[in-house]
C-alpha positions in Angstrom: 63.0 18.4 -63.6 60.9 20.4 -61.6 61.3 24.0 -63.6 58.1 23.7 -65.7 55.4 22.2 -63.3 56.9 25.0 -60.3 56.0 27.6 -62.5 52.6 26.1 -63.5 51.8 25.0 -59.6 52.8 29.0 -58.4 50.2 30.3 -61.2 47.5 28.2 -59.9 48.1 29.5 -56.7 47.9 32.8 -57.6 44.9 32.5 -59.7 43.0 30.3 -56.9 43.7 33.8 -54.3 43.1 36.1 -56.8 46.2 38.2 -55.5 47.7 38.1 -59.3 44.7 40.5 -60.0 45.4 42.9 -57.0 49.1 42.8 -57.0 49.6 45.1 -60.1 46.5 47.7 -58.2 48.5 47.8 -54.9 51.5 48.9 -56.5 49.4 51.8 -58.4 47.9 52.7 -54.9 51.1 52.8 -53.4 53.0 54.4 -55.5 50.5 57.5 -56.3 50.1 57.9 -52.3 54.4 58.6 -52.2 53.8 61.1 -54.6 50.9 63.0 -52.9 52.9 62.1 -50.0 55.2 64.3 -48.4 58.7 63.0 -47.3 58.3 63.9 -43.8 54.6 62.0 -44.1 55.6 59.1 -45.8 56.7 57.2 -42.3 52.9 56.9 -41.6 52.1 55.4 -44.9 54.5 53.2 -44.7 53.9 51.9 -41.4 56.1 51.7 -38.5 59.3 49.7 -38.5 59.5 46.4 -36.6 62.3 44.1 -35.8 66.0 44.7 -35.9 65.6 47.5 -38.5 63.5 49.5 -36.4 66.3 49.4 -33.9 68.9 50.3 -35.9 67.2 53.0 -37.8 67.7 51.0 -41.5 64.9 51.0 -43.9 63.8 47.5 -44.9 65.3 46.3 -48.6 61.7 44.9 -50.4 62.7 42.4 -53.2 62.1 43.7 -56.8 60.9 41.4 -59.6 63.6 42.0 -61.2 66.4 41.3 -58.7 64.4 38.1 -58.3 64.7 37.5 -61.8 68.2 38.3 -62.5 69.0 36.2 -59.2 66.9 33.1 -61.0 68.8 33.5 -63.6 72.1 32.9 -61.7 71.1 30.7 -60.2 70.5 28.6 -63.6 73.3 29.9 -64.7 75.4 27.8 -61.4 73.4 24.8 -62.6 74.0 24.4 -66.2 78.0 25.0 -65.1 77.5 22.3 -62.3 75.9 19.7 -64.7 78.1 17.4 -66.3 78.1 17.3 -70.1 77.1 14.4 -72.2 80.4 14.1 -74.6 79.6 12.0 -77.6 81.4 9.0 -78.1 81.6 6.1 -80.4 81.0 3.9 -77.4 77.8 3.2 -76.5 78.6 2.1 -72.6 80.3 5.3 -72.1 77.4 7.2 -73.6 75.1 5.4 -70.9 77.4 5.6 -68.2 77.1 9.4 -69.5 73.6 10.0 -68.9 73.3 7.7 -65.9 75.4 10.3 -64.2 72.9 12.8 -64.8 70.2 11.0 -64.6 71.5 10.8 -60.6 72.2 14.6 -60.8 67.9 14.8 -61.8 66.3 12.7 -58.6 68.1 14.9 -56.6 65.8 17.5 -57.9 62.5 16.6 -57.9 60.0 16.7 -55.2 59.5 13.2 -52.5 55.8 12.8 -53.6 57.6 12.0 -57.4 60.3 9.6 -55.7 57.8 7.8 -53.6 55.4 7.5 -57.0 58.1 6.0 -58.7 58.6 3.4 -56.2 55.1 2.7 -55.7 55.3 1.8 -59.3 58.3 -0.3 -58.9 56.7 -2.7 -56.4 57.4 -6.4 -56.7 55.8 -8.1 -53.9 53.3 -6.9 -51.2 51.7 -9.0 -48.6 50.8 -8.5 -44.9 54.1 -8.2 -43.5 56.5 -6.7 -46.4 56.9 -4.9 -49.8 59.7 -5.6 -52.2 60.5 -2.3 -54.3 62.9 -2.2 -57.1 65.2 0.6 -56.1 66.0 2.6 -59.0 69.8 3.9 -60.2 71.5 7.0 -58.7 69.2 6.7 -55.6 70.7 6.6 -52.2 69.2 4.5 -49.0 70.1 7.3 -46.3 71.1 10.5 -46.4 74.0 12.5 -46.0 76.0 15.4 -47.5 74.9 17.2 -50.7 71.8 14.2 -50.4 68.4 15.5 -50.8 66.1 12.6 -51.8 66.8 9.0 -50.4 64.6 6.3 -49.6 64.3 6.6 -45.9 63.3 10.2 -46.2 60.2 9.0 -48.5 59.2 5.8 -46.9 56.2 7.5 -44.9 55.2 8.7 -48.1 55.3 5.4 -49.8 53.6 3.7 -46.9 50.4 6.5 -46.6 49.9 5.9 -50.6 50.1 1.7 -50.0 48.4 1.5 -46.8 46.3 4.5 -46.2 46.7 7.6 -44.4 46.9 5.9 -41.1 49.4 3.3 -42.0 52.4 2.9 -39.8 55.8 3.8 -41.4 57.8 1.3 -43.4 60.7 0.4 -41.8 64.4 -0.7 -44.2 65.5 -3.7 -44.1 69.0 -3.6 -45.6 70.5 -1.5 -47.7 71.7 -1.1 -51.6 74.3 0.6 -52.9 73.7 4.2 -54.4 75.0 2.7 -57.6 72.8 -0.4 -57.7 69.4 -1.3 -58.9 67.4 -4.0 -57.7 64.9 -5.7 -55.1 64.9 -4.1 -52.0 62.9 -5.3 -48.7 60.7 -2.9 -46.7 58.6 -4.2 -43.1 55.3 -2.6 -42.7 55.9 -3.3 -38.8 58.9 -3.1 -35.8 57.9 -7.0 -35.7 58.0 -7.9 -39.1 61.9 -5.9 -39.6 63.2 -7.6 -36.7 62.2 -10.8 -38.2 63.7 -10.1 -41.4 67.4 -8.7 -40.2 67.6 -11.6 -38.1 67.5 -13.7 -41.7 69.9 -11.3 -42.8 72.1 -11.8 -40.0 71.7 -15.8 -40.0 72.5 -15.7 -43.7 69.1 -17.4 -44.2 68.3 -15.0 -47.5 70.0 -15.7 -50.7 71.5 -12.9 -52.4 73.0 -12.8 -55.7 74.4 -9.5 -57.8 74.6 -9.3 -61.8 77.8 -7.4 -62.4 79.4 -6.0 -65.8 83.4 -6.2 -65.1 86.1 -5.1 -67.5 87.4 -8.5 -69.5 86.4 -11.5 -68.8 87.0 -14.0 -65.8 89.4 -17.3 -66.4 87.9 -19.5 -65.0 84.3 -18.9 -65.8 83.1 -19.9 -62.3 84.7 -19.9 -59.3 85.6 -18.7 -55.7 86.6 -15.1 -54.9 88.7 -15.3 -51.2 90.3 -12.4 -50.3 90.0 -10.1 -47.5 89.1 -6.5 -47.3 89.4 -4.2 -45.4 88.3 0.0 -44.5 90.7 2.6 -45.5 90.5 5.9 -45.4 90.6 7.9 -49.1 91.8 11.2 -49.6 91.2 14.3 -51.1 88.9 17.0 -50.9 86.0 15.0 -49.2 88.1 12.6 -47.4 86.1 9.9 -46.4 86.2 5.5 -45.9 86.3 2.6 -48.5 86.3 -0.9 -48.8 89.6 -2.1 -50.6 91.5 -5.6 -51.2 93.3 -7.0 -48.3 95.1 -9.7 -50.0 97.4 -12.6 -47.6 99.5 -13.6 -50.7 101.9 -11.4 -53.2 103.5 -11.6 -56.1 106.9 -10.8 -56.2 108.8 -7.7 -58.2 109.6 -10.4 -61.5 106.4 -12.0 -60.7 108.1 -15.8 -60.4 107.3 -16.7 -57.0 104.2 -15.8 -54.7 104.9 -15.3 -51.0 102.4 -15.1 -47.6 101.8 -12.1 -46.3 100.6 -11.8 -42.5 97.1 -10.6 -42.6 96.0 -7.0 -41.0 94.1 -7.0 -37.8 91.7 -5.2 -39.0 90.7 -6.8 -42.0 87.4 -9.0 -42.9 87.0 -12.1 -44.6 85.1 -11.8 -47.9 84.2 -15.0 -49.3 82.0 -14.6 -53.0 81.0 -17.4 -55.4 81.1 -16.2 -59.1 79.9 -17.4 -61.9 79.8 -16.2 -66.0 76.6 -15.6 -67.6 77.1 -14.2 -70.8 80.7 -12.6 -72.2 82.2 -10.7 -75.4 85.8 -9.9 -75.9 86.1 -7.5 -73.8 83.6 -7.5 -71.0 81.2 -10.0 -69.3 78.0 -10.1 -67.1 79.0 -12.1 -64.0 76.8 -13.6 -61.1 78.0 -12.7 -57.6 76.8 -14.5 -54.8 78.2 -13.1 -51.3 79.3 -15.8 -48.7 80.1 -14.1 -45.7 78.3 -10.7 -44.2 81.5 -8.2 -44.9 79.5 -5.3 -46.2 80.6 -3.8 -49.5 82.5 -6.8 -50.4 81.1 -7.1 -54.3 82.9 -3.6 -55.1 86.8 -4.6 -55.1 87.1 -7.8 -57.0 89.8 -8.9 -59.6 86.9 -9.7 -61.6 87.5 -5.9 -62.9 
C-alpha cells in the first residue's frame, strides 16, 4: 500500500519548496485584501478570468481542503467496500486462497519502481543475452481492463536498474498466467527474443507446471489427450476461455462410451502427468505440455 509513503513523499516536497510555510500567509494576505476590498474592486485583485469561464461569465470553483478531504475520504470509503474480506475459516487453503486474492487486489496499487524492484530481486539467471525472473502471484504479463501494473509496462524499468540507464529495453519471451508463479524468460535484445521464440515454437524448451488439483489422480502418472477448444463466457464482462473438447462420451446410465465427431475448431492438447506428493483429498501434480495449444494446463480432469 502506497497510503503512508504518499503522504510522507508530498511533505517532503513541500518542505524541500518551502510553500508549506507561505501557504497559510497567502491565504491571510488574500483574505484581508477582500475585506479592504470593495466588491466592485475585487475583479482586479483577483485577476482577470481566462479560459472557458471567462467566456461564459462563471467564476472559477477553487478546491477547499476540506472538500479535498471529505472527497479522500470517499474515496477510502469505495475501497474498503471494493476489497474483498478475509472470512475466517477452519481451512487453511481457503484462508490462503483468501489473502492471495488480495494480495492481487495490492500490486495493483503500488507504484512500477516497487514492481520492477521486486522483480529485480526475483532474478534467477542473468547472462549476456537473457534474464530469468520469477514472476510473482496475481501479476499479469500485459495489460488490459481494470490492469494497472503488468510486466511489460515495467520492463524498461527493470532493464535501466540491470543494465544501466542506457540499456536497451527487455523484450518478453512468452507468457504466464495471471494466476501462476514461476520462471519467466526476458531477451536483453530483438536478436536474442527471436532466437528464443523460435525454441518455443520448435518445442526445443522443456516446460513443466506443479499443479494442486482437487482429489487425487488414478493412475498416478499418465497421459492427458483431450482437445480444447475457445468459447465464449458470459456475463457481465463477456469474454473467451479455453474449455474441454472431448471426442468420446459417456452415455445417460453411463454403461457404454460412444465417439463423438470432433469440432472444427478445436486443438489438440496432449499433457504428460505425473504425481508428486498426495493426501486424501488433494495432490501436487507435475504437468508437462506436449503440444503448443495455449492454456491447455487449465481444463483438466485432474480437478
Amino acid at each position: 500500500m502506497l497510503t503512508h509513503g504518499s503522504v510522507t513523499n508530498v511533505r517532503c516536497l513541500f518542505k524541500s519548496t518551502g510553500a508549506a510555510a507561505q501557504f497559510p500567509r497567502r491565504i491571510q494576505r488574500q483574505g484581508a485584501a477582500e475585506k479592504e476590498t470593495p466588491n466592485s474592486d475585487r475583479e482586479s485583485v483577483r485577476g482577470p478570468e481566462t479560459g472557458s469561464a471567462a467566456k461564459t461569465g462563471k467564476a472559477v470553483k477553487k478546491l477547499k481542503a476540506v472538500d479535498l478531504a471529505h472527497r479522500l475520504r470517499r474515496e477510502k470509503r469505495e475501497e474498503d467496500v471494493a476489497r474483498p474480506k478475509i472470512v475466517k475459516s477452519d481451512s487453511p487453503v481457503l484462508m490462503r486462497v483468501q489473502e492471495l486474492r488480495q494480495f492481487t487486489l495490492q500490486l495493483q496499487k503500488v507504484h512500477p519502481n516497487v514492481l520492477a524492484k521486486a522483480l529485480k530481486r526475483g532474478i534467477l539467471y542473468e547472462d549476456q543475452e537473457l534474464i530469468a525472473i520469477n514472476k510473482p502471484y496475481g501479476v499479469p504479463v500485459h495489460g488490459g481492463p481494470g490492469v494497472k501494473n503488468n510486466i511489460g509496462e515495467v520492463l524498461p524499468i527493470l532493464a535501466k536498474m540491470t543494465g544501466g540507464m542506457g540499456a536497451e529495453p527487455l523484450h518478453l519471451c512468452h507468457r504466464l498466467d495471471k494466476e501462476t508463479t514461476g520462471a519467466m524468460l526476458l531477451a536483453k535484445s530483438e536478436e536474442s527474443a527471436d532466437h528464443i521464440h523460435h525454441l518455443f515454437k520448435t518445442h526445443q524448451v522443456v516446460k513443466k507446471y506443479w499443479v494442486l488439483c482437487v482429489g487425487v489422480p488414478v493412475p498416478s502418472e499418465g497421459v492427458i489427450d483431450i482437445p480444447i477448444i475457445e468459447r465464449e463466457v458470459s456475463g457481465p464482462q463477456p469474454h473467451f476461455k479455453m474449455s474441454l473438447a472431448p471426442v468420446f462420451r459417456l452415455s445417460e446410465g453411463g454403461e457404454s462410451v460412444t465417439r463423438v465427431r470432433p469440432s472444427r475448431e478445436s486443438h489438440q492438447a496432449v499433457t504428460r502427468y505425473r504425481t508428486l506428493a498426495s493426501t486424501g483429498t488433494s495432490a501436487l501434480v507435475e504437468l508437462q505440455p506436449v503440444t503448443g495449444t495455449r492454456s491447455r494446463s487449465r481444463p483438466t480432469p485432474l480437478r
